[in-house]
C-alpha positions in Angstrom: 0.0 0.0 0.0 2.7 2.4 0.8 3.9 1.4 -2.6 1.7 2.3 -4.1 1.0 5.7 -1.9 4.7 6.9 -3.4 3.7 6.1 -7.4 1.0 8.0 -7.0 -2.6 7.0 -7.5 -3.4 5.7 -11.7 -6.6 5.6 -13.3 -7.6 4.6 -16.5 -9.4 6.9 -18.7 -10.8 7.1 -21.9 -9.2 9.9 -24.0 -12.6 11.2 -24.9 -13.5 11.5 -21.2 -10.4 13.6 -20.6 -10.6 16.7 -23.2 -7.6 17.9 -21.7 -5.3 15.1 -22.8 -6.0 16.0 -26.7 -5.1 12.3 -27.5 -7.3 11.1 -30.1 -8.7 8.0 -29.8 -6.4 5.6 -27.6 -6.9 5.0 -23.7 -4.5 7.5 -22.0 -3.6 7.4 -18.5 -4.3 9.8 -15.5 -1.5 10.3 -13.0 -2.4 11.8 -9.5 0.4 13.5 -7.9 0.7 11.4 -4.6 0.8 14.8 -2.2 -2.4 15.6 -4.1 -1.1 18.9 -5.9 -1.5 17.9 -9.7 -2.4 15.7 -12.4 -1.7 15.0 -16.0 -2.3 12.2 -18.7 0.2 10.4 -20.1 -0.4 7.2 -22.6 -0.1 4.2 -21.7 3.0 2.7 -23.8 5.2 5.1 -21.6 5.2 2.5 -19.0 4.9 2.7 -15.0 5.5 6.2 -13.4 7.9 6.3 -10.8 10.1 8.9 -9.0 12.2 10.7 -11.2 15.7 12.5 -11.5 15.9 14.7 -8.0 12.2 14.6 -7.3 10.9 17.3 -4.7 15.0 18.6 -4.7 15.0 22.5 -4.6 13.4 24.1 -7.7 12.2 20.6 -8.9 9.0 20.3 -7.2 8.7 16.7 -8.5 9.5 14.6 -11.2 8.0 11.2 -12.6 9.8 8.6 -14.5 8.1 6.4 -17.1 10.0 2.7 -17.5 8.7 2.4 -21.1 9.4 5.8 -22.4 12.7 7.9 -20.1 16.3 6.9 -19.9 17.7 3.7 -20.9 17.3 1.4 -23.7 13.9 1.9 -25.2 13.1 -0.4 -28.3 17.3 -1.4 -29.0 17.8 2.6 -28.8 19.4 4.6 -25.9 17.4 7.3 -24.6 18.0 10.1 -21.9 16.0 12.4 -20.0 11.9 11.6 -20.5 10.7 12.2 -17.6 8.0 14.7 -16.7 9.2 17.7 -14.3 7.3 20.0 -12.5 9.4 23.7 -11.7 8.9 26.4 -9.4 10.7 29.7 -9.9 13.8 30.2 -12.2 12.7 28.3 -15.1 15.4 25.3 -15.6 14.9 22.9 -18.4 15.8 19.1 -18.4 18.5 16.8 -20.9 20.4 20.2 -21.2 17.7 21.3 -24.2 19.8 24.6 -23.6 22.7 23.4 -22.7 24.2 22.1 -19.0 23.5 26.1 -17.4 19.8 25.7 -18.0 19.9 22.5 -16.6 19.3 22.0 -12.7 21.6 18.7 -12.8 24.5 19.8 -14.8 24.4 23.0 -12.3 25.1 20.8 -9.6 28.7 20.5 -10.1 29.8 24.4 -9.4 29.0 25.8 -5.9 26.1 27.0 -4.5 27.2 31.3 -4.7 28.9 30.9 -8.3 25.6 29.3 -9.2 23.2 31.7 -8.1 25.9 34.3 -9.9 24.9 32.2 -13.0 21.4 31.7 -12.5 21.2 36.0 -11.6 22.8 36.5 -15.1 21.0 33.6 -17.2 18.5 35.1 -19.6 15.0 33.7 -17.8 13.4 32.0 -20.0 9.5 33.2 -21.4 7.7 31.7 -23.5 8.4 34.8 -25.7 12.3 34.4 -26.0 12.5 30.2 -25.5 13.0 29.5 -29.2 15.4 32.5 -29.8 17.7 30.9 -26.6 17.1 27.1 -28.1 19.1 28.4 -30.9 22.0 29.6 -28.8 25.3 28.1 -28.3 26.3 30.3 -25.8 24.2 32.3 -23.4 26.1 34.0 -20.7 29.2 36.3 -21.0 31.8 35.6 -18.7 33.4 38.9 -19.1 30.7 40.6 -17.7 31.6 42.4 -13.9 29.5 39.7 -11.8 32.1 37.3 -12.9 35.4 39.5 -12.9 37.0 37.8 -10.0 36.6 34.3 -11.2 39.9 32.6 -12.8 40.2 31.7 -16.8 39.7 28.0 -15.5 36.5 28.8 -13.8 35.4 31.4 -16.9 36.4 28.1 -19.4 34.3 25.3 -17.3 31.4 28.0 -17.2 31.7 28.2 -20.7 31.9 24.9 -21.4 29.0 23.8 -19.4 26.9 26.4 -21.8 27.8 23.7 -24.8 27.4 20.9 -22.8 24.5 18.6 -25.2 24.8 22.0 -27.1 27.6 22.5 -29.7 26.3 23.6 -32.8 22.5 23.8 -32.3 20.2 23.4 -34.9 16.8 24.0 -34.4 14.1 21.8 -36.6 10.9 23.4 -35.1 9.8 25.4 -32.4 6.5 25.6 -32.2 4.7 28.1 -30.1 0.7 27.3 -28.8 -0.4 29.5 -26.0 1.7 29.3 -22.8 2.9 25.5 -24.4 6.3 25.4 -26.5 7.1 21.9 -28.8 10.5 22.1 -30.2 12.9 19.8 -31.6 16.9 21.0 -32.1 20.2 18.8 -33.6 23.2 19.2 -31.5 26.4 17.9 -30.9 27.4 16.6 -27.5 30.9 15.9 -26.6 32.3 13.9 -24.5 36.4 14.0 -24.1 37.3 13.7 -27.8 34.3 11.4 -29.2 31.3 13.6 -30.4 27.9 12.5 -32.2 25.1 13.9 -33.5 21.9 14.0 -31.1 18.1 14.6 -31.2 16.9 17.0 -28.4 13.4 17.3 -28.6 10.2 17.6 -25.9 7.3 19.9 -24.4 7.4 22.6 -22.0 4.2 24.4 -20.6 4.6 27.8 -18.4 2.6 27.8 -15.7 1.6 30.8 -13.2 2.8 30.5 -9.5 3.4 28.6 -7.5 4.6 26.6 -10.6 6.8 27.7 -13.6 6.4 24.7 -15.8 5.9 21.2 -16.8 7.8 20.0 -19.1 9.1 17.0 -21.0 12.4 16.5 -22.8 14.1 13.3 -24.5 17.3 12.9 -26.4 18.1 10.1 -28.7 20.1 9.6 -31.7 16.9 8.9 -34.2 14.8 12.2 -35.1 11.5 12.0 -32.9 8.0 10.7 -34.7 5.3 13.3 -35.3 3.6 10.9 -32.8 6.2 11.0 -30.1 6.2 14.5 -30.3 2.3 15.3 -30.5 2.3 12.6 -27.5 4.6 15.1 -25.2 2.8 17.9 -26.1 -0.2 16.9 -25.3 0.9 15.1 -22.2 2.0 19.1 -20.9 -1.3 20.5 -21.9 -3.2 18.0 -20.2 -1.3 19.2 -16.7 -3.9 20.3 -13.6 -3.5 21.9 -10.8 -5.1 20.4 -7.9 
């Protein structure tokens, strides 16, 4: 039972019952926050929710893994990120869609004053400027006085985080409905001296306080399905406060 408290409580829905979930015709799912403070739909070939990736950890108020659909091998193909996030405050956006400074993981690794330096000189993001910093390589200037008494080595790994997933950004489509954002960008990650060619794609919804999005984001090497994509988006839109 208490298993079953921390998942979260599932129902089976009709899509046609649940307007909100804009899924045409299949049987989507209905996740209940387990603290009671949202819910969203989500179909039913994502797998089993579970916690996700620093759920309920500062800005992330909670985040929800699927087993058929986030990181790992899904159908002979590795995948990362997938999971749904719920954010409060600065807007931070998962699988480094924006590179490793827009992502609340990758931010981890400085310490906690030269990352609120960062965070107090990041653009925020709107739903008005999201696709014109998707396209960016680079989005902070190190030069600038909040970071004059930093080192080159500290400017450089700052720098460097920027690219991180984000070298060469290309962005597919960006497609703006309401206070929801679908994108999909090519970009190439790095890792030592090996780098390859990656698919960042996903849906992000702004949302009013005490929330500032949901969102879902996925990386793999293939170009996402219109499906996949139409999926996520509609997964977003379907989000309720409760």
């Amino acid at each position: 039972m208490l298993l079953f408290m921390a998942l979260g409580n599932i129902q089976s829905v009709k899509a046609d019952e649940a307007a909100a979930s804009n899924s045409s015709s299949k049987d989507w799912v209905k996740y209940i926050d387990p603290q009671n403070r949202f819910s969203f739909y989500y179909p039913p070939d994502f797998g089993t929710p579970s916690p996700g990736s620093n759920n309920g950890f500062e800005n992330r108020v909670a985040a929800v893994r699927f087993s058929g659909f986030s990181s790992g091998m899904q159908n002979g193909e590795v995948t990362l990120g997938g999971e749904a996030a719920l954010t409060k405050g600065f807007i931070l956006v998962d699988a480094q869609a924006l590179g490793g400074l827009y992502d609340s993981i990758s931010l981890e690794v400085f310490p906690e004053a030269l990352r609120n330096t960062i965070l107090a000189n990041l653009p925020a993001l709107t739903v008005a400027n999201f696709s014109k910093e998707l396209a960016k390589e680079h989005h902070l200037d190190v030069y600038i006085p909040a970071f004059a008494s930093l080192s080159q080595r500290q400017k450089k790994s700052i720098v460097e985080m920027d690219q991180a997933r984000n070298i060469g950004p290309k962005v597919i489509r960006c497609d703006v409905d309401g206070n929801t954002i679908t994108f999909h960008k090519e970009v190439t990650a790095q890792f030592g001296r090996f780098q390859s060619r990656q698919n960042v794609y996903g849906a992000i919804r702004f949302l009013n306080y005490p929330f500032s999005s949901f969102q879902i984001i996925r990386v793999t090497n293939e170009a996402p399905t219109e499906e996949i994509l139409d999926n996520m988006t509609s997964m977003v839109k379907s989000f309720e406060q409760l």
